[in-house]
N, C-alpha and C positions, 0 to 999 in steps of 0.2 A: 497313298497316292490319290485313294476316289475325295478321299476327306481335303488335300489340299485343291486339287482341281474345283470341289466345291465350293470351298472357301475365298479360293482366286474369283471364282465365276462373282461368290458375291459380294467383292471389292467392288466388283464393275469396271466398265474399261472407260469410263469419262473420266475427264481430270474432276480432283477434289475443292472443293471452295475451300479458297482459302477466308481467312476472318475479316479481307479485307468487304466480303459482303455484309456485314452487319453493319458498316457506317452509311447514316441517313442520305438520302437523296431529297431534295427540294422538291416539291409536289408539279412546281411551275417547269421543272425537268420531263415532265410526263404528259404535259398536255396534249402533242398533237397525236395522242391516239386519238380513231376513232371512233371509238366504245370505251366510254368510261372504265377501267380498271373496277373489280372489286376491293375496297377496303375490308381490313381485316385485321384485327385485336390482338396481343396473342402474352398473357402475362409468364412469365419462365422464374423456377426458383433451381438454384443449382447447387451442387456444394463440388463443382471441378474450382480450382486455382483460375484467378484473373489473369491474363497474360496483358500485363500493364502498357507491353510497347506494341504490341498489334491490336489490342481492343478488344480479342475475345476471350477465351476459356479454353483451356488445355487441357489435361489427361492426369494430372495431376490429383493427389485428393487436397480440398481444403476442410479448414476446422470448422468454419460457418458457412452458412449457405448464401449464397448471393442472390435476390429479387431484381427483376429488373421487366420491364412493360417494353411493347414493339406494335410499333402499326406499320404494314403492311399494305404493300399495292400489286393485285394478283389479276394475272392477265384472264382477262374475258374469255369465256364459249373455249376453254379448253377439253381437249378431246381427251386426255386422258390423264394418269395421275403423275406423268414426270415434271420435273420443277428444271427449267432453266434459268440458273442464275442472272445474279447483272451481271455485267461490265461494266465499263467507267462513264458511258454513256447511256442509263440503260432503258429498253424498249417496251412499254407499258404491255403492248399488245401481245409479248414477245417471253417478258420475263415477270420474275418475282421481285420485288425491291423492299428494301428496308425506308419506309418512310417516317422513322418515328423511332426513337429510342432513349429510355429514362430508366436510369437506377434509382429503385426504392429501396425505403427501408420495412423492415417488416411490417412494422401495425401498416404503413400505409399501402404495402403490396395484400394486405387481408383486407381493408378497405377499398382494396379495387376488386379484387375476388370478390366479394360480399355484392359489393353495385354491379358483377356481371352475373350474377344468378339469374336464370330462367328463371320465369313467370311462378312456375312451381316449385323453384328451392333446388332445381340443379344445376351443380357444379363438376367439370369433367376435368380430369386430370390424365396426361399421357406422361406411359414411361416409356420411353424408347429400347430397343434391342441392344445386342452387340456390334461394335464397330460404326460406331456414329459419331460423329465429331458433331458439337456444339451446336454451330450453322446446319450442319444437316438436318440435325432433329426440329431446328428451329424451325426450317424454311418449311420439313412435314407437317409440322402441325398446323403452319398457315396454310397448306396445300388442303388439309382434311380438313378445318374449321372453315376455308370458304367454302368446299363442296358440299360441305353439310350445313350451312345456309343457318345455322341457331342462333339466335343473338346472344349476345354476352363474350367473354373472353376464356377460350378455354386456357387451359394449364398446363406449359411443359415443366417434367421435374426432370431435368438433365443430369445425369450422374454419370462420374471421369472414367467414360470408356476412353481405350487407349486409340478409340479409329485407327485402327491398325488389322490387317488380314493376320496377323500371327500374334495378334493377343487375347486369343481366346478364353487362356486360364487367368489372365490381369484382368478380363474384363469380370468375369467370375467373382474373384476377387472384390477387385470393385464395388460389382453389385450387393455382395452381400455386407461390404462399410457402411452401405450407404440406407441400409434398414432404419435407422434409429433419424436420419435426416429426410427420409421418406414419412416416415410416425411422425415428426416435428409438426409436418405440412398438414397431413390430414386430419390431426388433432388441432390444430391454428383452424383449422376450418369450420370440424366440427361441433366447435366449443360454440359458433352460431346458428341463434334458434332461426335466423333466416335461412341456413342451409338444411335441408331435408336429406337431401341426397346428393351423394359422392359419388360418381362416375368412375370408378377407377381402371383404366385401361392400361394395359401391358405389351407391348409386344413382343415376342422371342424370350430372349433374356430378361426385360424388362418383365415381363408375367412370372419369372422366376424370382425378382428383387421385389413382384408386388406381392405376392404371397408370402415372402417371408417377412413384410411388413407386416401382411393382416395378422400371421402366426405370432406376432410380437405384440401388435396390440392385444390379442384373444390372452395370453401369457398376460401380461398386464395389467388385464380386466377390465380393456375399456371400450366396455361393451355401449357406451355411450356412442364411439365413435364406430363400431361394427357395425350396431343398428342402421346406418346412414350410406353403409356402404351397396355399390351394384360394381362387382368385380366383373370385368369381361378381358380374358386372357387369350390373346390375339397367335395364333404360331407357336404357343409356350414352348422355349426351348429348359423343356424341366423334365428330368427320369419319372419316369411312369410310378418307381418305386417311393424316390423323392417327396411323389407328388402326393402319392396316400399318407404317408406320415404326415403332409403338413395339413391334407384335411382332417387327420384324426387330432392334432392338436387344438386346431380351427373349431371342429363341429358345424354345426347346425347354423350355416347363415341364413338371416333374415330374408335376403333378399339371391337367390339360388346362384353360385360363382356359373357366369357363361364361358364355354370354351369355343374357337373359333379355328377349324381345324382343317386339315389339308390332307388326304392321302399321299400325294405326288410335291411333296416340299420336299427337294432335293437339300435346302440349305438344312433341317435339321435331317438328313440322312447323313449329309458330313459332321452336323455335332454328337448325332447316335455312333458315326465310327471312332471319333475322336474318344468317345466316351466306352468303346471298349462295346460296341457292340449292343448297346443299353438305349430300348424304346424312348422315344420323347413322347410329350402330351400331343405335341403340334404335331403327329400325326395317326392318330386316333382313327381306328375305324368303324364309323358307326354299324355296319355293313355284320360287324361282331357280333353275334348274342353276348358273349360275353361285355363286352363294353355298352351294350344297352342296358344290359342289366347294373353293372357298377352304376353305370350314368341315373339312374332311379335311385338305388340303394346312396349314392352319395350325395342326391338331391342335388345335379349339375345340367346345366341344359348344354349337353356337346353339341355344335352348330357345326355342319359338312357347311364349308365355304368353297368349294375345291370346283366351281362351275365359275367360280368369279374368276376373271383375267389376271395377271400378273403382268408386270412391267418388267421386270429384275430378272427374266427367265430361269428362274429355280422355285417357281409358287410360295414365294417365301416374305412377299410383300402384298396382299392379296388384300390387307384390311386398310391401304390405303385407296381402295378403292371402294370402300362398304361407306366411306362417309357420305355418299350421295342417295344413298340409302337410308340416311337415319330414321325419316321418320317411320318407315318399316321396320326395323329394330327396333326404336324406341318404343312402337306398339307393340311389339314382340316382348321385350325388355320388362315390358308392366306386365306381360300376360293377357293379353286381348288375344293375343294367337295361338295360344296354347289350348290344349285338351285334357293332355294328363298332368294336371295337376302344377303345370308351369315347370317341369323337368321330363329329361327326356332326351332321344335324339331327333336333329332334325336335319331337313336337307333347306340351306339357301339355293334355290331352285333357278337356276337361267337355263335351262335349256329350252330351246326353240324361243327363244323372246324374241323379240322383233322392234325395232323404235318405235315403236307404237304401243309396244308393251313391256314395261321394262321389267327385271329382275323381280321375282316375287319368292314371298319368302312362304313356301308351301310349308305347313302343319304337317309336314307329312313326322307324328310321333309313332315311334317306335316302342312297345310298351305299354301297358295301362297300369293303372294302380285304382 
């Protein structure tokens, strides 16, 4: 019962977008805001089923991946991270709109990746959780790419969850088909000397489908494409026990896998009951000797995010809020803020902030080496 009630909680009680939001709107539809809209990039590779007569993508698995580009018009001076769709009229100041949309083909969707790399050779990629339809993950990743202000085009890989509150073992499922069309991507990537570095973000489930990509490249041996990597596993809805196997096949990354963790995330308490009573990553406490200590021994920086707000009221969406944040991460990220050694635990620290001083991400490591 607590596992369904959690799982209801995080369906949500607003209605779903339907696909009809992904068809474009005319820019001249949008003018009489008063504050120019943010524009916003956002290229997606998927391997869900086209759904030919509504225009999106369904829950299906397909055999090839589909590429496709989106520009985006995201409302100004928003207060926080929920996304209100259009309607058939829709309101610049008000909502998110699709202003832009084209199907590529592969060379030319790594040729749009390639022209949106950062200055320094990164490229970010997001894998969405369990229970996200198409449009969902899409509209998040315009929501997180305008808050986080980087230029260039981040990356959704959308794989065919069944957006469904009672498909928790399909989406499972799912995630783990979709290993070998997740490798497809980061290898398309990495094969250029323009890209340095791969961003790979996970959240929930998705931190579960990106690890067992990286475990697939490392199997592999293609340590070409490891080398490039910076995993950051958002909520990992992944068994604690799960999770050591796949670092012991993994080893020693280049660049330290971050975890992004939550004491009081109610939605992995219902996938730990689902799961028979069995710890998740997503929520780690650093607060452990014990888990400070693995966190050094397995060279991981665990990050307490558990001060940052949630929207979804189950703390279970917390890292669509870290994108306003990046450039604090991303010095984090390189190791500017570290002491020991760039692993470790830390606390992302809001307490007592005040709008005058926002969120800081205190060094507080736990540990020395």
């Amino acid at each position: 019962m607590i596992a369904a009630i959690g799982l209801a909680m995080l369906a949500g009680c607003a209605t779903r977008p339907s696909p009809d939001v992904l068809k474009p709107v005319h820019l001249s539809q949008l003018t009489h805001a008063e504050e120019a809209p943010v524009s916003v990039s956002v290229l997606v590779a998927t391997n869900r089923t086209p759904d030919s007569i509504r225009g999106g993508f369904g829950s299906a698995w397909a055999d090839n991946l589909t590429y496709e580009r989106y520009g985006f018009s995201v409302p100004p001076d928003r207060k926080d991270t929920a996304i209100t769709y259009p309607t058939a009229t829709p309101d610049p100041e008000r909502q998110f709109a699709v202003v832009g949309r084209k199907q590529l083909a592969k060379d030319a969707f790594v040729e749009e990746a390639l022209r949106s790399t950062q200055s320094d050779g990164t490229v970010g990629i997001f894998v969405h959780g369990y229970n996200y339809s198409y449009q969902e993950a899409l509209f998040r990743t315009a929501q997180i790419a305008a808050d986080a202000n980087i230029p260039g085009s981040p990356i959704l890989f959308s794989w065919p969850s069944a957006a469904a509150v009672a498909g928790y073992v399909a989406d499972r499922d799912a995630a783990l088909s979709s290993r070998s069309d997740l490798d497809s991507l980061v290898t398309s990537l990495a094969a250029s000397g323009k890209v340095k570095r791969i961003i790979l973000f996970g959240h929930s489930m998705g931190g579960f489908l990106v690890m067992e990509t990286v475990r697939q490249l490392k199997l592999q041996h293609r340590d070409d494409a490891i080398g490039k990597l910076a995993v950051i596993l958002a909520a990992p809805d992944i068994d604690v026990d799960v999770f050591r196997s796949q670092l012991k096949d993994i080893g020693r990354m280049p660049i330290p896998i971050s975890l992004l963790v939550s004491k009081d995330d109610r939605a992995l308490v219902a996938s730990s009951f689902i799961a028979g009573e069995r710890a998740r990553v997503g929520r780690l406490d650093i607060d452990d000797p014990v888990i400070r200590e693995a966190a050094l021994k397995e060279r991981l920086r665990v990050i307490d995010i558990t001060s940052i707000q949630a929207s979804d009221g189950l703390g279970h969406d917390r890292y669509a809020s870290l994108a306003k944040f990046g450039a604090q991460l991303a010095s984090f990220e390189s190791g500017r803020r570290s002491t020991a050694g760039d692993v470790g635990a830390y606390v992302f620290d809001a307490a007592g902030a005040a709008v005058a001083s926002p969120f800081r991400l205190a060094g507080r490591v736990v540990g020395s080496q």
